[in-house]
Backbone bond lengths (Angstrom), bond angles and torsions (degrees), N, CA, C in turn:
res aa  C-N    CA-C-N  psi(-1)  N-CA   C-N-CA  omega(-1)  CA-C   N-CA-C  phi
1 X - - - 1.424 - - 1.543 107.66 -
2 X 1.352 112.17 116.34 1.797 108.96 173.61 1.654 97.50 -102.75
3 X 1.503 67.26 156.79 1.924 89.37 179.00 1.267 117.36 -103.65
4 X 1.385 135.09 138.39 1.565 126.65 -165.92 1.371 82.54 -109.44
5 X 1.039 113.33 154.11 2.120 118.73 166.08 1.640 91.48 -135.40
6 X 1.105 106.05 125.99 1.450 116.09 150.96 1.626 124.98 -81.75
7 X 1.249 126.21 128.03 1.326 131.09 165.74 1.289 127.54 142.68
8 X 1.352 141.30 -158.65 1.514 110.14 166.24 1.519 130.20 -111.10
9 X 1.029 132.40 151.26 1.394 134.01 162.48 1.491 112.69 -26.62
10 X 1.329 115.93 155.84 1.767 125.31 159.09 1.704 91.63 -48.01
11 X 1.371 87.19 -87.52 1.438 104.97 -173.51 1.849 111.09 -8.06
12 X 1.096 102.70 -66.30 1.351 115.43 -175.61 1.541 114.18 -52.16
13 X 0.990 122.74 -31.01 1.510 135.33 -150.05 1.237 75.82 -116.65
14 X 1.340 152.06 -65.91 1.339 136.52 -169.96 1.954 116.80 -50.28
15 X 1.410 92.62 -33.76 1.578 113.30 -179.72 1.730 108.73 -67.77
16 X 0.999 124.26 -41.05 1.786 141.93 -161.88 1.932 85.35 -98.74
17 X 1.205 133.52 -43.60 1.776 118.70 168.58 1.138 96.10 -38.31
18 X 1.243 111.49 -79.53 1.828 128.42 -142.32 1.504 90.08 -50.35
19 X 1.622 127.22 -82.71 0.859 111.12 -168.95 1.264 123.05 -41.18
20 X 1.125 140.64 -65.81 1.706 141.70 171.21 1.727 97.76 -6.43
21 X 1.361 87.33 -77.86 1.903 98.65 -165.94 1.865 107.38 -58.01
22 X 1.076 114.27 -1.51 1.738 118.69 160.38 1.529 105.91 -75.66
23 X 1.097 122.43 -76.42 1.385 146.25 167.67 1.638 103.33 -8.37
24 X 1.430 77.17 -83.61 1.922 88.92 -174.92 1.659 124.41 -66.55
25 X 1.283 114.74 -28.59 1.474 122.98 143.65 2.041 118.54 -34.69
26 X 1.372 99.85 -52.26 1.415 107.03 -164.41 1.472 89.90 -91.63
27 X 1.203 133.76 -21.54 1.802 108.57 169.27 1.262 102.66 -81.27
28 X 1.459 132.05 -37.37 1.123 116.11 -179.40 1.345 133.92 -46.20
29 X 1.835 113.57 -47.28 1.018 127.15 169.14 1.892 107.60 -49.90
30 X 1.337 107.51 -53.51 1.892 106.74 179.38 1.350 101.27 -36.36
31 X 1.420 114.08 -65.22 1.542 129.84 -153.04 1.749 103.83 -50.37
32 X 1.569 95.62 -61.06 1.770 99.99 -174.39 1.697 95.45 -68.84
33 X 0.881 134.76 6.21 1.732 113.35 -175.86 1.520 101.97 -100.06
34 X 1.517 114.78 -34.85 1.436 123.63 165.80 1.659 113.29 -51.81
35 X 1.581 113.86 -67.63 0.791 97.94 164.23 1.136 154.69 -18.82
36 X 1.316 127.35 -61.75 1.623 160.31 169.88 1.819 88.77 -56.10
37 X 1.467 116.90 -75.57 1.570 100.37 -168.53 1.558 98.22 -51.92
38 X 1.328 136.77 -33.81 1.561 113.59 -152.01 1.903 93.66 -85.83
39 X 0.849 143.97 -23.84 1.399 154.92 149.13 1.809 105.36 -32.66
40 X 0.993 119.97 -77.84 1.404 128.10 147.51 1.445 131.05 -7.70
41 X 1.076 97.86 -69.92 1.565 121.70 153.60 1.294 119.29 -49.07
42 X 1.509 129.82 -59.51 1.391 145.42 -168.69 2.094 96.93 -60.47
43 X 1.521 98.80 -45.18 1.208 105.65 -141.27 1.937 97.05 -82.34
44 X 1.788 115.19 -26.28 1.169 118.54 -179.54 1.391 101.88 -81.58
45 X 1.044 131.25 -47.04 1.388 136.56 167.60 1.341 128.17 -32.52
46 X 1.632 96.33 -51.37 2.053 97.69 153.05 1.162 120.36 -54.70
47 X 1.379 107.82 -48.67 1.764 104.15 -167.45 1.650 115.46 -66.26
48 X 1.597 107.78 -31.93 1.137 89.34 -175.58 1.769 129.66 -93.32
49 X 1.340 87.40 5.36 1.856 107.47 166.50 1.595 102.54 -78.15
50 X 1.805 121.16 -38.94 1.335 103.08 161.84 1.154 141.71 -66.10
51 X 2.025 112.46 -33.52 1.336 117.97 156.53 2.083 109.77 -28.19
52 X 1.722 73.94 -79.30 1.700 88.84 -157.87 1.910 116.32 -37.70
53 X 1.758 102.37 -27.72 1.542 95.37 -171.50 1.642 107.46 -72.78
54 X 1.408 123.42 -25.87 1.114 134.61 -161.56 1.553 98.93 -71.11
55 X 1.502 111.60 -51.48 1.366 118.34 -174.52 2.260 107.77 -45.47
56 X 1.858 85.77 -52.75 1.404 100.73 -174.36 1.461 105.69 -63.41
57 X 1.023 139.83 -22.44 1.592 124.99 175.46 1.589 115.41 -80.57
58 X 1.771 98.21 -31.97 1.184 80.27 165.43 1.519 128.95 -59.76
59 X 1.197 110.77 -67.59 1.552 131.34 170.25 1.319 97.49 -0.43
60 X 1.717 112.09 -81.32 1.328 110.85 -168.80 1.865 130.99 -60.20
61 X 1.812 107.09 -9.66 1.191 112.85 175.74 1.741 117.68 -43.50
62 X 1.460 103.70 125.26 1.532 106.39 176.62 1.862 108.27 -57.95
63 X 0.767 145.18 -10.31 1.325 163.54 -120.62 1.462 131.16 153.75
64 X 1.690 115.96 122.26 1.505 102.07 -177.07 1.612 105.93 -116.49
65 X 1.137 111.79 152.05 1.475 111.41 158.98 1.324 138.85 -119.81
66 X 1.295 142.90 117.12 1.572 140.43 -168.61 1.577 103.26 -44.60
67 X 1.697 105.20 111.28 1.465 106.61 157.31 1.237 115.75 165.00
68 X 1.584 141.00 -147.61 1.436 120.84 -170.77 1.552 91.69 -163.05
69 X 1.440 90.19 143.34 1.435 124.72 176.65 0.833 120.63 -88.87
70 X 1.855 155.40 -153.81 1.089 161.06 99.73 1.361 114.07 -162.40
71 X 1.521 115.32 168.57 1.639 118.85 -176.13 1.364 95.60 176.73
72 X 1.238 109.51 -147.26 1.603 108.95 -141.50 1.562 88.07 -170.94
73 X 1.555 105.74 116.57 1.931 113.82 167.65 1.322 100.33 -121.07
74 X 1.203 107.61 104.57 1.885 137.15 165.81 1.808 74.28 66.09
75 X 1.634 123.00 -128.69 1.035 140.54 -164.34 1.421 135.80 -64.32
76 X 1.663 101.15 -19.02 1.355 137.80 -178.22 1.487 117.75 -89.56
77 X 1.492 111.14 115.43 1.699 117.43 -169.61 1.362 83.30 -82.37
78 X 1.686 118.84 167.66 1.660 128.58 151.42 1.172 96.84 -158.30
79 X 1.363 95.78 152.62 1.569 106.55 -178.96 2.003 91.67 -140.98
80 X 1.150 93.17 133.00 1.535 93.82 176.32 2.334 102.81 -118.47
81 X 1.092 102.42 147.53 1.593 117.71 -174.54 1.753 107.19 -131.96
82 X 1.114 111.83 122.08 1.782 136.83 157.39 1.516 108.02 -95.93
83 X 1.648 106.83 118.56 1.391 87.24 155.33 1.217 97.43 -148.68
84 X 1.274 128.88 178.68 1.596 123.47 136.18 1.535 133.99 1.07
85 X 1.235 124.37 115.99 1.256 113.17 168.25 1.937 118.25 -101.92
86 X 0.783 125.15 79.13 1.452 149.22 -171.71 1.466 94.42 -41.25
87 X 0.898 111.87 52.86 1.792 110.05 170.58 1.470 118.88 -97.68
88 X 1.874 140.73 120.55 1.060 97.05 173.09 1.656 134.44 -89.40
89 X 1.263 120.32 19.99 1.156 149.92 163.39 1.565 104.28 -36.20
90 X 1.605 108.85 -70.94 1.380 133.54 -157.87 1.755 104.98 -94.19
91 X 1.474 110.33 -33.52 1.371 107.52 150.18 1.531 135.61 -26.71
92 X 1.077 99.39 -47.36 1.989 124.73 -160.58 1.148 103.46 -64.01
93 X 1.704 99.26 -40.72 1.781 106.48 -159.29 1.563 91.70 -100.19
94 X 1.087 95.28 100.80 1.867 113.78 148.82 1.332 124.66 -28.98
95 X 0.919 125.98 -45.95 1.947 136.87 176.19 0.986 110.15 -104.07
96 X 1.747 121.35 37.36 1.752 111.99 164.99 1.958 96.48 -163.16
97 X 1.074 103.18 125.88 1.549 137.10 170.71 1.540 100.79 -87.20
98 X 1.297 117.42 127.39 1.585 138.63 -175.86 1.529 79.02 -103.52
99 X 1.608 121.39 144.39 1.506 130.23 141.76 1.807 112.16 -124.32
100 X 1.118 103.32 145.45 1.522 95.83 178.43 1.588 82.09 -101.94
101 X 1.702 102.26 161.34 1.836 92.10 175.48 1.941 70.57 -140.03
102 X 1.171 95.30 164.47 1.426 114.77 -159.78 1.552 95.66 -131.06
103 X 1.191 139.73 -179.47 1.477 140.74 163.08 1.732 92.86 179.65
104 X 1.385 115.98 135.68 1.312 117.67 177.36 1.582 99.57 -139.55
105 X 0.951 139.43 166.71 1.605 159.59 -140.33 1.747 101.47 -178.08
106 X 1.434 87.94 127.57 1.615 102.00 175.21 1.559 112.99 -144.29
107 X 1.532 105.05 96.12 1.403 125.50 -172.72 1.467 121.13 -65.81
108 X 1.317 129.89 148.16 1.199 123.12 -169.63 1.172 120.41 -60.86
109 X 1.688 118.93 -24.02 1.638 106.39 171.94 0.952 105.02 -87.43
110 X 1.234 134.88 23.38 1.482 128.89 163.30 1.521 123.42 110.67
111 X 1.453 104.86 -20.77 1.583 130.83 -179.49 1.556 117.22 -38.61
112 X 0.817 148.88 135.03 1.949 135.41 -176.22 1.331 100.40 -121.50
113 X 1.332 131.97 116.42 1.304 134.11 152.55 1.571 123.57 -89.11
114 X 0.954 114.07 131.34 1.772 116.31 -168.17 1.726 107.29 -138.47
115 X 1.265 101.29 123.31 1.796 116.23 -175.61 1.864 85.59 -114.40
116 X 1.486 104.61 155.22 1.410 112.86 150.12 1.456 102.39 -154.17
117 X 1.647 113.24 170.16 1.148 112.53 178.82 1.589 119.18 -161.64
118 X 1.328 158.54 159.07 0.962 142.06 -167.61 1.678 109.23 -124.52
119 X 1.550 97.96 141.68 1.838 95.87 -178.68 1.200 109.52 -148.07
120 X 1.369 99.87 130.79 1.776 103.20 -178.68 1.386 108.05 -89.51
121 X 1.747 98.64 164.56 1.129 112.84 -150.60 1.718 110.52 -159.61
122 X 1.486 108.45 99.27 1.285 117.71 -177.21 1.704 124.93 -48.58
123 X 1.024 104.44 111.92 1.989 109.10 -169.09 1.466 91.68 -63.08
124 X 1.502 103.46 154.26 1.481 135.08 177.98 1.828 107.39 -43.21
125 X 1.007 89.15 -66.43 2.013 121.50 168.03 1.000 104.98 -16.57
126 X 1.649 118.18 -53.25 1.471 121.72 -133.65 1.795 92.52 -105.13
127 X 1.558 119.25 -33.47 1.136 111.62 -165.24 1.749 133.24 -59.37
């Protein structure tokens, strides 16, 4: 008399773990690596909305003055710079002040984002 058994072996069932725990190991790794870039993402994306606002306040300043700022939004260093724009282009013309305005961002992993930009600017004299 033989006996039929339905179901699976150790063996088998030991064989179908392992793989499983490969599987789910290797999405895991996908999952946390996404993560981490979208963090990345999140984190340059702040800085450079802080760059860019710094630039824009300058811009709109009624008046600039040569010199440097800096501070700190939540995690994010900035340092913003006015100076001179040493052009001799903008030199020539008597009734216009070149400024370079600078804005730099320094992200917590360490990353540095840096915008600059130049804006003229009618001298006192001239108005």
């Amino acid at each position: 008399m033989t006996r039929h058994q339905d179901g699976f072996t150790l063996i088998e069932l030991l064989c179908a773990l392992t793989i499983l725990a490969l599987v789910l190991g290797v999405t895991l790794r996908i999952f946390a690596g996404g993560s981490r870039s979208a963090e990345a993402t999140r984190d340059y994306a702040r800085g450079l909305v802080v760059v860019q606002s710094h630039l824009a306040l300058l811009q709109a300043a009624d008046r600039l003055t040569p010199g440097q700022r800096s501070g700190a939004d939540g995690d994010i260093a900035w340092q913003e710079t006015v100076s001179p724009a040493h052009d001799g282009v903008f030199a020539a013309q008597g009734a216009l002040t070149a400024w370079r305005l600078d804005s730099e961002a320094r992200l917590a992993n360490g990353r540095v984002l840096h915008l600059s930009t130049v804006r003229l600017e009618r001298n006192a004299s001239h108005e």
